[in-house]
N, C-alpha and C positions, 0 to 999 in steps of 0.2 A: 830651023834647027830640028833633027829629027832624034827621035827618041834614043839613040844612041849618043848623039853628040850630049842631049841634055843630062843623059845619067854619066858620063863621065865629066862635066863640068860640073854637078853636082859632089861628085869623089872630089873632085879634086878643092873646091870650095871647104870640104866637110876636112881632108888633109890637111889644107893650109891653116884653118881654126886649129886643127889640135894642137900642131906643131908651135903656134902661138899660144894656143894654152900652155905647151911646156915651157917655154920660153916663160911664159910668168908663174909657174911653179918653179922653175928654176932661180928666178928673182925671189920670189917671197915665200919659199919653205925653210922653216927654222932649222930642221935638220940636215940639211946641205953639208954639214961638214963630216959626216959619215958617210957622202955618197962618194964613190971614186972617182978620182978627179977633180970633186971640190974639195979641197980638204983647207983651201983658204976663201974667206967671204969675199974679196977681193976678184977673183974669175967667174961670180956667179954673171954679174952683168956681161961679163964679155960674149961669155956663153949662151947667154938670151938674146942679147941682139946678132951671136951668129946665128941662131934658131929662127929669130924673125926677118934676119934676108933670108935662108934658105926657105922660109916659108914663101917668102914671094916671089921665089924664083923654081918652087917644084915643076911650075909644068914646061919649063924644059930641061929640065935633069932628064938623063939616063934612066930607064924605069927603076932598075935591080937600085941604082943611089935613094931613086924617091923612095923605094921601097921601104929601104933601111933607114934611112931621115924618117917615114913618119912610123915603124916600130918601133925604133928608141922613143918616138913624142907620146906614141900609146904605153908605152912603157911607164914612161917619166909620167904620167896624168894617170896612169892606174887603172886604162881601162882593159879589160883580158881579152878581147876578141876584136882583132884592128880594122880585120875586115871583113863581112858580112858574104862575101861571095866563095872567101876561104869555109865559111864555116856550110855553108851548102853545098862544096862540093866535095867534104867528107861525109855528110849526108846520102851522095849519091852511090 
């Protein structure tokens, strides 16, 4: 495996955690009923385990879908910069 192959299995490893991580902010945040879309406790769980198959099926998604699947997961988990390569190439 050469260093290309390893740093996008690594993306994609670190994708598939977040995405699981929202999926279980999605289950267990109290405030769910002000987010849109949940506004019943009832769809939290549907909504996480749609989250944890799309996690384990990113790497053959469409890039532009994976894209969006793990923004909404950086989203949902709170972290501000999803990806690290965006953020150096406004740097350049």
């Amino acid at each position: 495996m050469n260093e290309r192959d390893r740093r996008a299995a690594d993306r994609l490893r670190v994708e598939q955690t977040t995405v699981r991580d929202a999926a279980g902010v999605i289950r267990s945040a109290p405030e769910l009923h002000t987010w849109a879309g949940l506004d019943r406790a009832e769809l939290a769980d549907p909504l996480a385990a749609l989250l944890e198959l799309l996690a384990g099926n990113l790497a053959a998604m469409d890039p532009h879908t994976r894209d969006h699947i793990v923004n909404v997961a950086y989203d949902c988990v709170g972290q501000p910069m999803q990806q690290a390569r965006i953020r150096r190439s406004r740097r350049r």
